[in-house]
C-alpha positions in Angstrom: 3.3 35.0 21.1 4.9 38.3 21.8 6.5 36.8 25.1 9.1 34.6 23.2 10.0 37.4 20.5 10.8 39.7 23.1 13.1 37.5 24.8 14.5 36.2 21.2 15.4 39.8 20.6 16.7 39.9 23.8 19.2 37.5 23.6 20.4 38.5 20.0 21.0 41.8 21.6 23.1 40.3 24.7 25.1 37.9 22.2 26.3 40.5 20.1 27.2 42.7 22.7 28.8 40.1 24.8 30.7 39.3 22.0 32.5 42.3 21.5 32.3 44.4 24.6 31.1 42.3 27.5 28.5 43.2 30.3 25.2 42.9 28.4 23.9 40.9 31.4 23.7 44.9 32.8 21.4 45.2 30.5 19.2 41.7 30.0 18.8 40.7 33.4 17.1 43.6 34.8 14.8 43.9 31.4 13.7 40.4 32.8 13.0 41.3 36.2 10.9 44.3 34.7 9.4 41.6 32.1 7.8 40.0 35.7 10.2 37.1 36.0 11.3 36.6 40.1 15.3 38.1 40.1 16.7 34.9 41.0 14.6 33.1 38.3 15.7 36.0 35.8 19.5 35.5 36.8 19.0 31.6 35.8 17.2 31.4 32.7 19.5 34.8 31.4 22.4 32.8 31.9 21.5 29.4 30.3 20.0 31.4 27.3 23.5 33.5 27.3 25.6 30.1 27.5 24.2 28.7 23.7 25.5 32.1 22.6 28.6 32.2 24.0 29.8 28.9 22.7 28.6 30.5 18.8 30.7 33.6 19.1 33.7 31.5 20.5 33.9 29.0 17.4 34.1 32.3 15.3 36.6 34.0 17.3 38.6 30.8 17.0 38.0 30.7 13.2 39.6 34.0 13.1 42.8 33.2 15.3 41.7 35.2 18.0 41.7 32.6 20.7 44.8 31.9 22.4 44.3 28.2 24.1 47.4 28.1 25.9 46.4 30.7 28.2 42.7 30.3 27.9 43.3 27.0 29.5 45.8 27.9 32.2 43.2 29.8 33.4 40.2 27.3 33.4 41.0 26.1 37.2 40.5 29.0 38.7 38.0 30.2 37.2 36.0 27.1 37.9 37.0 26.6 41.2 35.6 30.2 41.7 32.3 29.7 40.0 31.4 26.6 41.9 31.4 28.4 45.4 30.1 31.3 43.6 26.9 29.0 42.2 26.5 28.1 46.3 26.2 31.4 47.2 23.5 32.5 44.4 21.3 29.5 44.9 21.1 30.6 48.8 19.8 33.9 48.1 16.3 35.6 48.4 14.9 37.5 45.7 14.8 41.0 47.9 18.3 40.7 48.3 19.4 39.8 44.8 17.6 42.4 43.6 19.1 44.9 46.0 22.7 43.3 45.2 22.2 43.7 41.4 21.1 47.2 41.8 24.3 48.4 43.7 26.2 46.4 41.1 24.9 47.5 38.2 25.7 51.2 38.9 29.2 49.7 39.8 29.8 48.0 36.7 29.2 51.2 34.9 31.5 53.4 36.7 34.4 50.7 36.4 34.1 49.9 32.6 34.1 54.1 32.1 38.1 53.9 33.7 41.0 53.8 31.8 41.9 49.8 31.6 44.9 50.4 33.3 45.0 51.9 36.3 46.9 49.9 38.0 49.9 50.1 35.7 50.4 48.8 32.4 50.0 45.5 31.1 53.4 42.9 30.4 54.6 43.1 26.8 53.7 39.2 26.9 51.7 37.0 28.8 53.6 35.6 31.3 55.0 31.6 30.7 53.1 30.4 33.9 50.3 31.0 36.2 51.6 32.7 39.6 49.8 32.4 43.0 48.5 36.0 42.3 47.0 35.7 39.1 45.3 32.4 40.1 43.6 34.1 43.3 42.7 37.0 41.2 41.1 34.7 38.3 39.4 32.7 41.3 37.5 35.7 42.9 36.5 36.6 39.3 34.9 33.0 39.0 33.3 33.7 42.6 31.9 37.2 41.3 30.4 35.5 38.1 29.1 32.4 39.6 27.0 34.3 42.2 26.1 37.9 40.6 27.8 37.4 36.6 26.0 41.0 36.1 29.7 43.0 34.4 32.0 40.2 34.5 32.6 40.6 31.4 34.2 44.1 32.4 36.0 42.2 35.3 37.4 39.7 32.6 38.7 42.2 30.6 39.9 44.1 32.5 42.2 41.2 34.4 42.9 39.6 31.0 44.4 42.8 29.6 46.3 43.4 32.8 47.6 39.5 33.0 47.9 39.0 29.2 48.8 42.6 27.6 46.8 41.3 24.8 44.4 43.2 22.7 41.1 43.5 23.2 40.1 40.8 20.5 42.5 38.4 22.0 41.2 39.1 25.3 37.5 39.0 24.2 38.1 35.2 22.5 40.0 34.2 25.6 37.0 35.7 27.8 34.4 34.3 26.0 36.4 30.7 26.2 36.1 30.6 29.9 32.7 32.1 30.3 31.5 28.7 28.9 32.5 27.2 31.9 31.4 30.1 34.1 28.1 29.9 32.8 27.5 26.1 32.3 28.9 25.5 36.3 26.4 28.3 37.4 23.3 27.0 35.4 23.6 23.7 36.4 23.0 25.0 39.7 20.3 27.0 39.3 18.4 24.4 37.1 18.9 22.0 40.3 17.4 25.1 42.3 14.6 25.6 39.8 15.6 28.9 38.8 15.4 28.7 35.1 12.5 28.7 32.7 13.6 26.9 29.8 11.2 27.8 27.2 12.2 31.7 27.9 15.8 30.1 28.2 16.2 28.5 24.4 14.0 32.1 23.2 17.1 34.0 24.6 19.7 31.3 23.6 18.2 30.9 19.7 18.9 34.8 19.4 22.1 34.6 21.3 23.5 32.7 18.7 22.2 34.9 15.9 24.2 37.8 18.2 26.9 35.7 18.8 27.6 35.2 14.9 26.8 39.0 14.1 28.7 40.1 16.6 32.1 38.2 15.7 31.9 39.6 12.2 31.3 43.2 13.2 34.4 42.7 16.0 36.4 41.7 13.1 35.8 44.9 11.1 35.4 47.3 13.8 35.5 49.1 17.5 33.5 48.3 20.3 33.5 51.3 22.3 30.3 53.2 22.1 29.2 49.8 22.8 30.0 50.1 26.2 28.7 53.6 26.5 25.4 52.4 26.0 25.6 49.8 28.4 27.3 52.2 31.2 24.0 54.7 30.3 21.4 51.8 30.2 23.1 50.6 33.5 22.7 53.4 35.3 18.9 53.9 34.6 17.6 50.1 34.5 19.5 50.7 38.2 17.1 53.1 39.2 14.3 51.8 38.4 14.9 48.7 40.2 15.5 50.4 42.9 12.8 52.0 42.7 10.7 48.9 42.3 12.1 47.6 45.2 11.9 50.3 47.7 8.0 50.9 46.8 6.8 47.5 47.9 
C-alpha cells in the first residue's frame, strides 16, 4: 500500500511545481528510476500521470485570464509536429542509453534555468501578429526535445515563450501548460503502444497531479515562483549523480 502513496505524493509534487515553474519532470522521473521502475517505463507512466494534471492546472489558469488562446494555438502545429518525431525517437531507445541521456540532461536543465531569461536579447513589447518561419522551427525542435526526453521543457518553453511573446511569466506559464497537453497526450500514446507505461502507478501520479495542479494555480496567483526553481536546479544536479552513479556501477 505504500507503493501508490508514494507515487500519489509524487505527482501532487510535480503538478504543483509544473504549474508554476516548470521542469518537475527533473525531479519525478529519476525518483522513479530509483523507485525500480526500467527508465524508459518511468519516462512513460511519469508523463501520462503528469498529463491528468496538466489539463487541471490549465482550466484554472484560464479561469483566471491567464491563457492567451490566440497564440497558444498558433503554436499548436509545431509543437505537435515536433512531438510526433520526438515520440519515434523515444520509443526506439534502450534503457542504458535513456538513462545516460537523462543524466547529461538533467545537469543541463539546471545550469540553463539558473540564466538570466534573456540572453539573447530582450523579448518584443508584444507578441508578434503571426507566426514567422523562425519561431515555427524553434517551437518544432522544442516539440522534438519534449516528445523524446520532456525532462526541463518546461524551462525550454519558457524560456522561448518569453522570448517569442514578451509576456509574463503567468501568461507564459498558461500558454505552456496549454500546449504541453498535446505534448504529453502525442508522446503517451506512444509509449502506451510501446508498453512503456504502468497505469496503476500512472492514475497514483495523475490523482495527485491534479491535487498539485489545483494548489499550485492558486499559490501562482498570489505569489513568486522562484525558489521553486532553485530547488529543482539543486535536486537536479544530485538525483544526476546518483544515476550516474547507478549506471556506471553495473
Amino acid at each position: 500500500m505504500l507503493e501508490p502513496l508514494i507515487f500519489f505524493v509524487l505527482g501532487l509534487i510535480v503538478g504543483f511545481i509544473n504549474n508554476i515553474a516548470g521542469g518537475a519532470s527533473a525531479l519525478s522521473l529519476p525518483v522513479m528510476i530509483l523507485l525500480g521502475l526500467p527508465p524508459t517505463v518511468a519516462n512513460g507512466t511519469n508523463r501520462f500521470g503528469m498529463l491528468i494534471g496538466v489539463l487541471s492546472s490549465v482550466f484554472s489558469m484560464k479561469r483566471y485570464g491567464y491563457l492567451r488562446m490566440d497564440i497558444a494555438k498558433a503554436l499548436l502545429l509545431p509543437t505537435i509536429l515536433g512531438t510526433l518525431f520526438g515520440t519515434l525517437l523515444v520509443v526506439s531507445v534502450d534503457d542504458a542509453s535513456f538513462q545516460g541521456l537523462l543524466t547529461v540532461v538533467m545537469v543541463l536543465v539546471a545550469i540553463m534555468s539558473s540564466l538570466g531569461i534573456d540572453p539573447l536579447g530582450k523579448p518584443p513589447e508584444a507578441p508578434p501578429a503571426k507566426l514567422g518561419l523562425k519561431a515555427f522551427l524553434g517551437f518544432m525542435a522544442v516539440g522534438i526535445y519534449g516528445g523524446f526526453l520532456q525532462v526541463g521543457v518546461g524551462f525550454i518553453q519558457i524560456f522561448a515563450l518569453r522570448k517569442y511573446s514578451g509576456l509574463d511569466l503567468k501568461q507564459v506559464n498558461a500558454i505552456k501548460n496549454f500546449i504541453t497537453i498535446w505534448l504529453l497526450l502525442i508522446s503517451s500514446v506512444g509509449l502506451f503502444f510501446a508498453g512503456k507505461i504502468i497505469f496503476s502507478l500512472a492514475f497514483c501520479v495523475a490523482f495527485g497531479g491534479i491535487l498539485g495542479g489545483y494548489l499550485g494555480s492558486k499559490f501562482q496567483h498570489k505569489n513568486d515562483q522562484i525558489w521553486i526553481r532553485r530547488v529543482i536546479q539543486v535536486a537536479s544536479i544530485g538525483l544526476a549523480g546518483k544515476l550516474l552513479f547507478d549506471l556506471w556501477s553495473r
